[in-house]
C-alpha angles and dihedrals in degrees: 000000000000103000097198100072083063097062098038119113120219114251123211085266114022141032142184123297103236114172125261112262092198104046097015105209100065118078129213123277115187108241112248110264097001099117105097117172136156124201105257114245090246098055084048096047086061088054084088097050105103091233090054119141140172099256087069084073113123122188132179106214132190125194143168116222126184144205120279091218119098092207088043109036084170105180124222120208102214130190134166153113129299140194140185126262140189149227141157117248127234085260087056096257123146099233129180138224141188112239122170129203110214108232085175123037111173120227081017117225114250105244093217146035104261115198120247084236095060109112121250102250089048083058090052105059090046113061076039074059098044085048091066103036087106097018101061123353096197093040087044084052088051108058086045088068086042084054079056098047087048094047096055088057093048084046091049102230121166110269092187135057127200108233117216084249077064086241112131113234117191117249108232115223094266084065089042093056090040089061091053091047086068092049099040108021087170095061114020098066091049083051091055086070107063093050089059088053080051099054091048082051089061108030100065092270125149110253118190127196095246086065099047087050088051081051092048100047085041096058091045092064097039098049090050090051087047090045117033099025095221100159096051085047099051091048093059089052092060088050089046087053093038094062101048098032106037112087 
């Protein structure tokens, strides 16, 4: 997962290079001429306030991308909001520029790698999950704990418990997690994590990007060790090596 694709704005000309949900190995450039974008009447109604500056500048903006790849050329309808930024120039100038932050991206990039063994509804609530990361922080946060929920089905994990009375209670996502936690101490408490981002996300609390893309990294390395089981691959492998090799 490279984070910073994630923070990037997009410029007049460029944007950043997310990966191709359809073929997968392609990334997003932006089409030549596309970015269209007009200053909003409330951001020209402040040009007359005497403290007035450019950074109060605020654009929507609309673009088409498309897919790096000759044999995919996948387009992206794009739409958001903009701003103006500034530098100083190598001559010591202060200069602007236009940037634009996408609140839509359709179809939208997945924001992580997700493994070919994932099942499918967990799939599914993700990329629900990816469609609102600059939508909607706390819903965002929200469908990441629904990607659990759906996880610990696809996992197969009780969601029941006999009580000593011999009634059945169900077992809320936090027991759940707490189950997997014994069977999988390298990924569960990592797991728990996320629920409690999730419980922030639905509970009024306050949910930053930052944190989403911790969630997010988070969930890739945790799907590919559920998964794919490379750890535990890779740890074979070394005592493979170790018998034959170690004298």
């Amino acid at each position: 997962m490279d984070r910073a694709l994630w923070s990037h704005s997009i410029g007049e000309h460029s944007m950043p290079a997310w990966p191709c949900p359809v073929c997968q190995r392609g990334h997003t450039q932006l089409v030549p001429k596309s970015l269209r974008f007009e200053e909003t009447e409330l951001s020209k109604r402040q040009h007359d306030e005497e403290a007035w500056d450019p950074d109060w500048i605020e654009y929507v903006f609309t673009a088409w991308a498309q897919c790096s790849q000759p044999h995919c050329k996948q387009v992206f309808a794009m739409s958001g909001v903009g701003g103006v930024g500034q530098y100083q120039s190598e001559e010591g100038e202060n200069e602007t520029y236009a940037y634009f932050r996408p609140m839509n991206c359709q179809p939208m990039p997945d924001i992580i790698t997700i493994p070919q063994k994932c099942p499918e509804p967990v799939k599914k609530e993700l990329r629900v999950a990816f469609s609102l990361f600059w939508k909607n922080h706390e819903a965002c946060a929200g469908r990441i704990r629904v990607a659990l929920e759906q996880l610990m089905d696809q996992l197969q994990l009780p969601s029941r418990r006999k009580a000593k009375s011999g009634k059945f209670t169900d077992l809320t996502l936090h027991d759940r997690l707490e189950v997997l936690s014994q069977r999988a101490p390298a990924v569960g408490p990592q797991l728990m994590a996320l629920k409690w981002l999730g419980n922030a996300g639905s509970h009024n609390g306050s949910v930053s990007s930052d944190e989403l893309l911790d969630a997010f990294e988070i969930l890739e390395h945790s799907l590919t060790e559920l998964m794919e089981k490379r750890s535990e691959r890779i740890a074979q492998l070394a005592k493979k090596l170790t018998r034959k090799h170690a004298k």
